[in-house]
C-alpha positions in Angstrom: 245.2 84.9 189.3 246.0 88.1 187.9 244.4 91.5 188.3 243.8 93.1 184.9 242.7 96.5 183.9 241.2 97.6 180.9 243.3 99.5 178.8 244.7 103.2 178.6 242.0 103.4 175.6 238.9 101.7 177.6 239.5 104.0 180.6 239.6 107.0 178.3 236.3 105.5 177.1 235.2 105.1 180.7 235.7 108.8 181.8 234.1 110.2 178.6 231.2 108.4 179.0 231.0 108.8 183.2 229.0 111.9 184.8 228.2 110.5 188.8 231.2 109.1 190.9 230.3 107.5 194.1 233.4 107.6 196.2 233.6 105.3 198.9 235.7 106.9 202.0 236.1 110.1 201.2 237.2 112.6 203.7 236.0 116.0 204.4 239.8 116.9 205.2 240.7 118.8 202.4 244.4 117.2 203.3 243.4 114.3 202.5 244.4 112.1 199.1 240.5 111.1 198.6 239.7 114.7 198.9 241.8 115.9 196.8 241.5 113.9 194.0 237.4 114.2 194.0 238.2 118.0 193.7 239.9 117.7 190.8 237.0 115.3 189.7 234.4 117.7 190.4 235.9 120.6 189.0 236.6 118.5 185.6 232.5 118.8 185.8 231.4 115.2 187.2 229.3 114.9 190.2 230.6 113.6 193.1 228.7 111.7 196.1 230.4 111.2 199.3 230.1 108.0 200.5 231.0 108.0 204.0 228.9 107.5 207.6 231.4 109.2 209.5 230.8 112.7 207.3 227.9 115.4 207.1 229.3 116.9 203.4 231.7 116.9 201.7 232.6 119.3 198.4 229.5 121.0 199.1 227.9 117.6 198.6 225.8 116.4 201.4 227.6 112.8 202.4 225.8 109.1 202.5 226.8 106.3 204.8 226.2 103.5 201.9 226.0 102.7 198.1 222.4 101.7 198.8 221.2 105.3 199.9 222.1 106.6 196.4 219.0 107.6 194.4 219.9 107.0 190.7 222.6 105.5 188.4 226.3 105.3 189.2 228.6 105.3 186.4 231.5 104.6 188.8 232.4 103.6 192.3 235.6 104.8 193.3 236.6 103.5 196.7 239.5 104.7 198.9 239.2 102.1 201.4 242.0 100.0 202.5 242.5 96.5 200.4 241.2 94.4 203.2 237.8 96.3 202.9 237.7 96.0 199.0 235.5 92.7 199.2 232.7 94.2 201.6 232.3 97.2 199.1 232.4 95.1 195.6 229.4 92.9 197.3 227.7 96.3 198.0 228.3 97.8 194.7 227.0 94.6 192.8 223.4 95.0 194.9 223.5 98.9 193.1 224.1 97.8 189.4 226.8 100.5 188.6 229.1 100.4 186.1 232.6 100.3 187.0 234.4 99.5 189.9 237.2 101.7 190.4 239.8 101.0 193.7 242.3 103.7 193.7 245.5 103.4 193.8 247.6 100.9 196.1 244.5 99.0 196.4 244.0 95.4 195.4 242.0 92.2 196.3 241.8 89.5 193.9 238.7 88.1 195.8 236.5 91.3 195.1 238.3 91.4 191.3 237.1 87.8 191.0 233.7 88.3 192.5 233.0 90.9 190.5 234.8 90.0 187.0 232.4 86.7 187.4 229.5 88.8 186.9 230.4 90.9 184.4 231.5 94.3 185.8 234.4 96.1 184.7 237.2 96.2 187.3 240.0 98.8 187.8 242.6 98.9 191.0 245.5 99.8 191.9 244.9 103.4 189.8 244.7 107.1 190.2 241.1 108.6 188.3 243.0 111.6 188.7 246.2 111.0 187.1 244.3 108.4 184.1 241.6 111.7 183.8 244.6 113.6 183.1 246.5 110.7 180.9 243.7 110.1 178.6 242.5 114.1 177.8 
């Protein structure tokens, strides 16, 4: 089984269409790669909503521990978890109804990809939404 991701094209697509991103693990250390790369995500003018229980705010953005706590829709999850923790979140994310599952990049699990392709979500890993944002202005 092979993990495939939609297309330069359909992420384009993706990111035009995308205003919330719910990132899973991001840190309030502004050293940090998940920090970083919601900045730039911010300032490119979506909204982003720390998901993390171990943070008050982040971004200016008050912080929630889980998925579940997020009022509204999500256009895309974008988790910076390690691989092993992939299947957890994609189980979480499937209760919430959003759009895309995003797992940034280095991350892979072909059980959440499988769980989640079986019911119909889209599925990216293993890529930057910083550097495709920037690949596909």
């Amino acid at each position: 089984m092979t993990i495939e991701i939609p297309s330069r094209d359909e992420i384009r697509e993706i990111l035009k269409k995308a205003k919330r991103i719910a990132v899973v693990g991001l840190s309030d250390n502004p050293e940090r790669t998940s920090y970083m790369v919601s900045e730039a995500m911010q300032k490119a003018g979506y909204e982003i909503i720390p998901v993390n229980p171990s943070v008050q705010n982040v971004l200016g953005v008050p912080a929630v521990s889980s998925l579940k706590e997020i009022e509204g829709h999500i256009d895309i999850v974008n988790v910076f978890r390690r691989s092993e923790f992939l299947l957890e979140i994609a189980k979480e994310f499937a209760e919430i109804d959003a759009d895309v599952f995003w797992a940034q990049l280095g991350l892979e699990n072909e059980e959440a990809y499988q769980f989640l392709k079986e019911k119909g979500y889209t599925v990216i890993m293993d890529r930057c939404i910083k550097v495709e944002h920037a690949l596909t202005k």
